[in-house]
Legacy VTK file of the C-alpha trace (Angstrom):
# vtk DataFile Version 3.0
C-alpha trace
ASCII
DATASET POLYDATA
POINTS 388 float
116.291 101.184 51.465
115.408 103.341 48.178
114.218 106.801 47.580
111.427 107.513 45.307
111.638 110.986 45.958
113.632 113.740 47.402
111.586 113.174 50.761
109.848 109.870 50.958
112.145 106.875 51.598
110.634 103.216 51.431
111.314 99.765 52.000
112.837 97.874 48.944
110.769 94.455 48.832
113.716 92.995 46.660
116.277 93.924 48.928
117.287 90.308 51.153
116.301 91.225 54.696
114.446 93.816 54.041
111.075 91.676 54.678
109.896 89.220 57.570
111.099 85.768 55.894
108.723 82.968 56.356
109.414 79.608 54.725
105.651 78.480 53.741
105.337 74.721 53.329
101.924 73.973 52.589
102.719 70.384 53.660
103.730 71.552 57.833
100.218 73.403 57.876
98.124 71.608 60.401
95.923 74.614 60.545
96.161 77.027 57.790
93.924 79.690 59.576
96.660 79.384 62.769
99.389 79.670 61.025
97.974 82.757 58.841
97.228 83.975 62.192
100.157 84.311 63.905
102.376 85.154 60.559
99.849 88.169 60.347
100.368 89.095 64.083
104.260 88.119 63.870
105.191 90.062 60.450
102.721 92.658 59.481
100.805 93.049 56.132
103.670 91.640 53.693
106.339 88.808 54.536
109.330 87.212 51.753
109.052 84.011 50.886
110.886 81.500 48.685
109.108 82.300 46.087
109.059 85.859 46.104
107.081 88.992 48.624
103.649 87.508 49.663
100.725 89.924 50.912
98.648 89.249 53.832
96.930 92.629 54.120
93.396 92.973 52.704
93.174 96.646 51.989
97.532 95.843 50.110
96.089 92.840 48.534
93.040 94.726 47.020
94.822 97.965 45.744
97.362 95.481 44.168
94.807 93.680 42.421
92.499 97.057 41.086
95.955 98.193 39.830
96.389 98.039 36.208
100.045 98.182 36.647
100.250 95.177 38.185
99.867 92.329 35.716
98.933 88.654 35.857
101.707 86.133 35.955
99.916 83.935 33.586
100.118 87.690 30.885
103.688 87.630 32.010
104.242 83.764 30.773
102.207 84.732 27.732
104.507 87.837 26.619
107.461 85.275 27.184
105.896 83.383 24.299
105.725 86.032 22.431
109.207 87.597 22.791
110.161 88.299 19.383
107.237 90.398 19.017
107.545 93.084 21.910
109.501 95.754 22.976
113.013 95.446 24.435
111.754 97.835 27.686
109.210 94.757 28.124
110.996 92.230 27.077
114.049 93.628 29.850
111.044 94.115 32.377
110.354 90.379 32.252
113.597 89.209 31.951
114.026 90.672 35.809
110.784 88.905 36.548
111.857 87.662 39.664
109.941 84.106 38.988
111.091 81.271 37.555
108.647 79.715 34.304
109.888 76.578 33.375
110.167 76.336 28.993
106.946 74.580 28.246
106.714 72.623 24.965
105.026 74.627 21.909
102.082 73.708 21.914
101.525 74.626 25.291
101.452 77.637 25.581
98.915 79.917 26.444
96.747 81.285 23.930
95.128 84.897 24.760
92.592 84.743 27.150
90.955 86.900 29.772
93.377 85.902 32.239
96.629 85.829 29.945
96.338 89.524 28.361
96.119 93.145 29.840
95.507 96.536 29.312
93.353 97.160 26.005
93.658 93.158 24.921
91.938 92.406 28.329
88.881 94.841 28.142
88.223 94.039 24.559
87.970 90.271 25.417
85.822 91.482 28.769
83.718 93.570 26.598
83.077 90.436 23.946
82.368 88.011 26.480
80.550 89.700 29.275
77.333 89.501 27.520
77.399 85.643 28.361
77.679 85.892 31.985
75.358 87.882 33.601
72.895 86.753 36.783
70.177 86.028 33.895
72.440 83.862 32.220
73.134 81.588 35.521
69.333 81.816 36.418
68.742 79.884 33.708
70.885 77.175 34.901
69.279 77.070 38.335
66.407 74.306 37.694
69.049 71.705 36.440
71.411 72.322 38.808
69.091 71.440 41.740
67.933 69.015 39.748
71.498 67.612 39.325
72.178 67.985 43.157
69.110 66.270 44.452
69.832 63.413 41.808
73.543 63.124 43.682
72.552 63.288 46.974
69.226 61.026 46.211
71.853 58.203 44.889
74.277 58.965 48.170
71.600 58.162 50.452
69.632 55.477 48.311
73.674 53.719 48.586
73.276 54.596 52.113
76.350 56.853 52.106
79.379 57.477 50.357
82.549 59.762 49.898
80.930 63.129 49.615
83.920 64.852 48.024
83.975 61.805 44.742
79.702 61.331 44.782
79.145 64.630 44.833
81.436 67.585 44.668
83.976 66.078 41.775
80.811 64.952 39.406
78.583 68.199 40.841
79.685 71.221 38.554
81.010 69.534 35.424
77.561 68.807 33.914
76.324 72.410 34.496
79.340 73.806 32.616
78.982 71.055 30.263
75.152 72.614 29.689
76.258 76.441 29.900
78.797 75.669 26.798
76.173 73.150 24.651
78.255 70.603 25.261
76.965 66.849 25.587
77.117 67.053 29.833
77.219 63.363 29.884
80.642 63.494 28.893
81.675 64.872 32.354
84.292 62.263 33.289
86.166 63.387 30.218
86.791 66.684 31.147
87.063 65.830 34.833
90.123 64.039 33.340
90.929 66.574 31.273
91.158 69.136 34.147
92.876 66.961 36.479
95.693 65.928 33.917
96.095 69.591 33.052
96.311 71.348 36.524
98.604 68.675 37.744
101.544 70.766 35.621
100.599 73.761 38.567
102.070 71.511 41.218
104.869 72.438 43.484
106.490 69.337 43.259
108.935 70.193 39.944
109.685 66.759 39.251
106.766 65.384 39.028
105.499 68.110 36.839
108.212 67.263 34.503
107.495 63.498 34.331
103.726 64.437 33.891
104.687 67.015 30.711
103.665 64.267 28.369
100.116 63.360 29.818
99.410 67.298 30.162
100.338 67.541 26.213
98.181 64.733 25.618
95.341 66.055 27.626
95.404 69.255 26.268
95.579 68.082 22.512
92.469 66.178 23.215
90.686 68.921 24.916
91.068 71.068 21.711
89.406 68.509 19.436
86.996 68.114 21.500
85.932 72.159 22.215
87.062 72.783 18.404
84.542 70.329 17.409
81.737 72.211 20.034
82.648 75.183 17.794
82.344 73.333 14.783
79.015 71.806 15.289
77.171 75.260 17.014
78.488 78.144 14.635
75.327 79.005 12.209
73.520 76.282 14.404
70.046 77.574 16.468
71.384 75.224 19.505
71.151 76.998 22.592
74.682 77.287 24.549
77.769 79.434 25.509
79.472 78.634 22.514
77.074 79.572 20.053
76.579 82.783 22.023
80.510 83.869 21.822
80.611 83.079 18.171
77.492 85.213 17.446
78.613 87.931 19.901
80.308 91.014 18.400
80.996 94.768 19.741
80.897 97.081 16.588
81.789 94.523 14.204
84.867 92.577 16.341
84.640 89.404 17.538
86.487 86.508 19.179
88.986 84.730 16.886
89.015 81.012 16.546
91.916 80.831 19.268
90.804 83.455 21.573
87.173 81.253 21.195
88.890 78.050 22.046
90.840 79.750 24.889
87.736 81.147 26.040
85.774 77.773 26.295
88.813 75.724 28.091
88.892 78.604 30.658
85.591 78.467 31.829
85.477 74.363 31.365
88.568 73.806 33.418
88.945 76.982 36.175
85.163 76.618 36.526
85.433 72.690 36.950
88.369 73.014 39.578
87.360 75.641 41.735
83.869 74.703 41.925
84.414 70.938 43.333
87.077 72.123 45.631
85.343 75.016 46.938
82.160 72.437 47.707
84.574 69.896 48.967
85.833 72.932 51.408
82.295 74.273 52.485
81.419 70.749 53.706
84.338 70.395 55.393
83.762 73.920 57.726
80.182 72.739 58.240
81.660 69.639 59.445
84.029 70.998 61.800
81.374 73.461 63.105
78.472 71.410 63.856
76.315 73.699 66.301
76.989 76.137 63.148
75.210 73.645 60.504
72.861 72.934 62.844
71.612 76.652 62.773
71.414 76.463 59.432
69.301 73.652 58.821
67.185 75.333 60.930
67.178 78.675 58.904
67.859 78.331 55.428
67.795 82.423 55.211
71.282 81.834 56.489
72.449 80.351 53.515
73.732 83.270 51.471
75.905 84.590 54.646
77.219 80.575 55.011
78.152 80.353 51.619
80.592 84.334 51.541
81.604 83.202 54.756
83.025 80.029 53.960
84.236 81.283 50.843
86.120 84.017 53.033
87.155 81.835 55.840
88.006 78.382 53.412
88.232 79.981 49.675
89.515 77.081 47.723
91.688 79.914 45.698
94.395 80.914 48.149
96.868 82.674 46.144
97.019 84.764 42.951
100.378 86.550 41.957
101.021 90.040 40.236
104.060 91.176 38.221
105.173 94.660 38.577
104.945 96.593 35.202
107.238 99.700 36.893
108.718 100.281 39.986
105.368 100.517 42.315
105.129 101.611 46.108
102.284 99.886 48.094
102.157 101.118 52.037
105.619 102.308 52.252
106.901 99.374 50.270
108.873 99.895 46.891
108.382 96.748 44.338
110.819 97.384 41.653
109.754 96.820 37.655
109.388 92.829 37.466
108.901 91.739 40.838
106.594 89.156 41.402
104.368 89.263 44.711
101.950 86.469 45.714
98.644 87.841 46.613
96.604 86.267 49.364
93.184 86.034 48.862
92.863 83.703 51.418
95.014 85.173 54.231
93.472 89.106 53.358
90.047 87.893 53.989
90.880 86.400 57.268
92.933 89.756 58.130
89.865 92.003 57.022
86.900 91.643 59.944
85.157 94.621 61.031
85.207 92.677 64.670
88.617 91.805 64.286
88.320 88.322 64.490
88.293 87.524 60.898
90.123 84.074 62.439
86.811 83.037 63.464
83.916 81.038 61.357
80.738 82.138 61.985
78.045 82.607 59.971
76.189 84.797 62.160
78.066 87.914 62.222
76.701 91.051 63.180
78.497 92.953 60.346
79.216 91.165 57.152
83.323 90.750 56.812
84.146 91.039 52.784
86.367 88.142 51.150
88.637 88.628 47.584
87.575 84.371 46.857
86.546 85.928 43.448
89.845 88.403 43.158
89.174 92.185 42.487
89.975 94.726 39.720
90.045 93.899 36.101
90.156 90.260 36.526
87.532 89.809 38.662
86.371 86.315 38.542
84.160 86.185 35.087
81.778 83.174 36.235
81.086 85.073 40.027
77.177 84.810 39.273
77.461 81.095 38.607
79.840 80.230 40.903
LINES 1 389
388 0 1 2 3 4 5 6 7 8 9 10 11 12 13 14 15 16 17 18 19 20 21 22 23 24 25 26 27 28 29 30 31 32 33 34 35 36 37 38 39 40 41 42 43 44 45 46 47 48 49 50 51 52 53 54 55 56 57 58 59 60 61 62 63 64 65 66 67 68 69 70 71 72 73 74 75 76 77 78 79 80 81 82 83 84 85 86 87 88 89 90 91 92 93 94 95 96 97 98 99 100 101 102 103 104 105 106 107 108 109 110 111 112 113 114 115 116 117 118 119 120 121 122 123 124 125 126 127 128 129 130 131 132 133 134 135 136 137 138 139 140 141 142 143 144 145 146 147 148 149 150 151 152 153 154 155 156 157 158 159 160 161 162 163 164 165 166 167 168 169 170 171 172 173 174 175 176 177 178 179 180 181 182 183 184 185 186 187 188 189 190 191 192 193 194 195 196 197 198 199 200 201 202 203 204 205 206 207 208 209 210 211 212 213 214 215 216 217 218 219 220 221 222 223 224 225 226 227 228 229 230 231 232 233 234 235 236 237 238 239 240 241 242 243 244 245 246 247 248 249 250 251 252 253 254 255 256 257 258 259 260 261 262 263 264 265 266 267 268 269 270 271 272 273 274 275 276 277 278 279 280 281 282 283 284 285 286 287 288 289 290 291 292 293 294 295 296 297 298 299 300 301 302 303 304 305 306 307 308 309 310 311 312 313 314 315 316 317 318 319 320 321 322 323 324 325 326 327 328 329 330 331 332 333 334 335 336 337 338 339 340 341 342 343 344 345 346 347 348 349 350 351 352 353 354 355 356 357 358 359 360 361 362 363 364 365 366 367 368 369 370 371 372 373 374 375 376 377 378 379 380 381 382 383 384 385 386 387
């Protein structure tokens, strides 16, 4: 236990015991919404894992993410880089960073982007880019991408059938990114390999991460010729695209740099590619497994828009997010001392946050809509929302 104050005592989420321990093994999940179930029932809002405190509460996971004293992992792996350059109080706080970053060869690390920086960094980046994305901006997209759909699922059926998730999800978003940056989108299969190669080094399995290092470094050297050359080609150019947009945009004479541009541009190309095929992959699958519920909606396509934020709360394909603690912090009764890392659960707060109370449920009929965090909350709220 540890007092914050004369009177108010709390629970010390670094303390061992202190926390419901639950050994999550993505691999012994037959049914991820089960298990979140009954750990939720079992252990309350917050549980330890191996890997550090995990939230399951929706209202805990949403005050941790609008907190601007919590900071992203991936701005915690970025200060690392920078060591020499920041202040011992910092450069202590991260050093207790109870997470373990494997050293990554130089020239991967992570240039400054809107998900690698905080505090003013992170709003002047938001304030240069969110120009770009707004609900015009993806409404201009909207005739080629149903274009593009009907084209996949013309070719499914004129095969007469096929894998859904490699016909159609994995080659699906690609091209439309491809088009939102300028880029050439018949070169999709590159960056689908691109993307691949370069979120395989996020794998759990540290060994094969570590055998992988070399095709990730390849990948990503490749992947900067190629955007460097997008940025090349559009700057003074009249060609419509992303690209040429961010290197035009400026906010009272600043602007993005050349590596804050690049990091910028692989950002949206590879989150947007990855999240986007999986999340599609994921929606067909609950439609799938709730037949009488697709049925309905082929009926009433008015029903769409509730399908798609339920399926994004009740199947996300982002299920976790993590936070580092800039100063000791108390959530609920629950003290996280300076550098503790907590793993945020999208996934498992939507399911705990149903204003029926059976958030466990898919259905895409509810009475009362049931919010989701699929697109996070806070500062680094999902940039691409409208387009995804």
């Amino acid at each position: 236990m540890s007092k914050t104050n004369s009177t108010t005592v709390v629970t010390d989420a670094s303390a061992p015991g202190s926390l419901p321990f639950v050994d999550i093994r993505p691999s012994d999940f037959g049914d991820l919404v089960s298990v979140t179930r009954q750990v939720a029932t079992e252990c309350g809002w917050i549980v330890a894992t191996p890997a550090g405190p995990m939230v399951l509460g929706y209202k805990q996971a949403k005050s941790i993410l609008r907190d601007p004293n919590w900071y992203s992992v991936l701005a915690g792996i970025s200060m690392l880089d920078r060591m020499d350059s920041i202040s011992t109080d910092l450069e202590n706080l991260l050093a207790r960073a109870r997470v373990s970053i494997p050293e990554a060869p130089t020239n991967l690390k992570i240039r400054p982007n809107v998900l690698s920086v905080e505090g003013e960094d992170h709003l002047r980046l938001r304030r240069l880019v969110n120009s770009s994305f707004t609900s015009g901006g993806a409404d201009r997209l909207r005739p080629f991408m149903r274009q593009h759909a009907n084209d996949l699922v013309e070719r499914l059926c004129s095969d007469g059938g096929g894998d859904l998730i490699a016909n159609f999800c994995r080659p699906y978003p690609i091209p439309i990114i491809c088009r939102l940056l300028g880029a050439d989108d018949r070169d999709w299969q590159l960056f689908d390999h691109w993307a691949d190669t370069i979120f395989s080094a996020l794998d759990a399995d540290t060994e094969a991460v570590i055998a992988r290092l070399g095709d990730v470094t390849v990948a990503q050297q490749e992947l900067d010729g190629y955007i460097n050359r997008l940025i090349d080609e559009q700057s003074g150019s009249s060609r419509e695209g992303l690209i040429g947009e961010l290197v035009k945009n400026h906010e009272q004479d600043d602007r993005l740099d050349r590596d804050e541009l690049v990091a910028m541009v692989e950002a949206i190309l590879l989150a947007g590619t990855d999240t986007t095929r999986n999340q599609l992959g994921a929606t067909l699958a609950v439609l799938g497994d709730h037949p009488e519920q697709y049925a309905a909606l082929r009926r009433d396509r008015s029903l769409i828009p509730a399908a798609i934020e339920e399926s994004l709360r009740y199947i996300g394909a982002v299920r976790t997010t993590a936070r580092l603690a800039s100063r000791d912090l108390v959530v609920d009764g629950v003290l996280f001392p300076a550098g503790t890392t907590v793993l945020v659960g999208l996934h498992a707060a939507g399911l705990n946050e149903a204003n029926d109370s059976d958030g466990y449920r898919f259905e895409i009929e509810r009475s009362q809509s049931c919010p989701h965090l699929a697109f996070g909350s806070g500062a680094h709220h999902c940039l691409g929302a409208f387009l995804a």
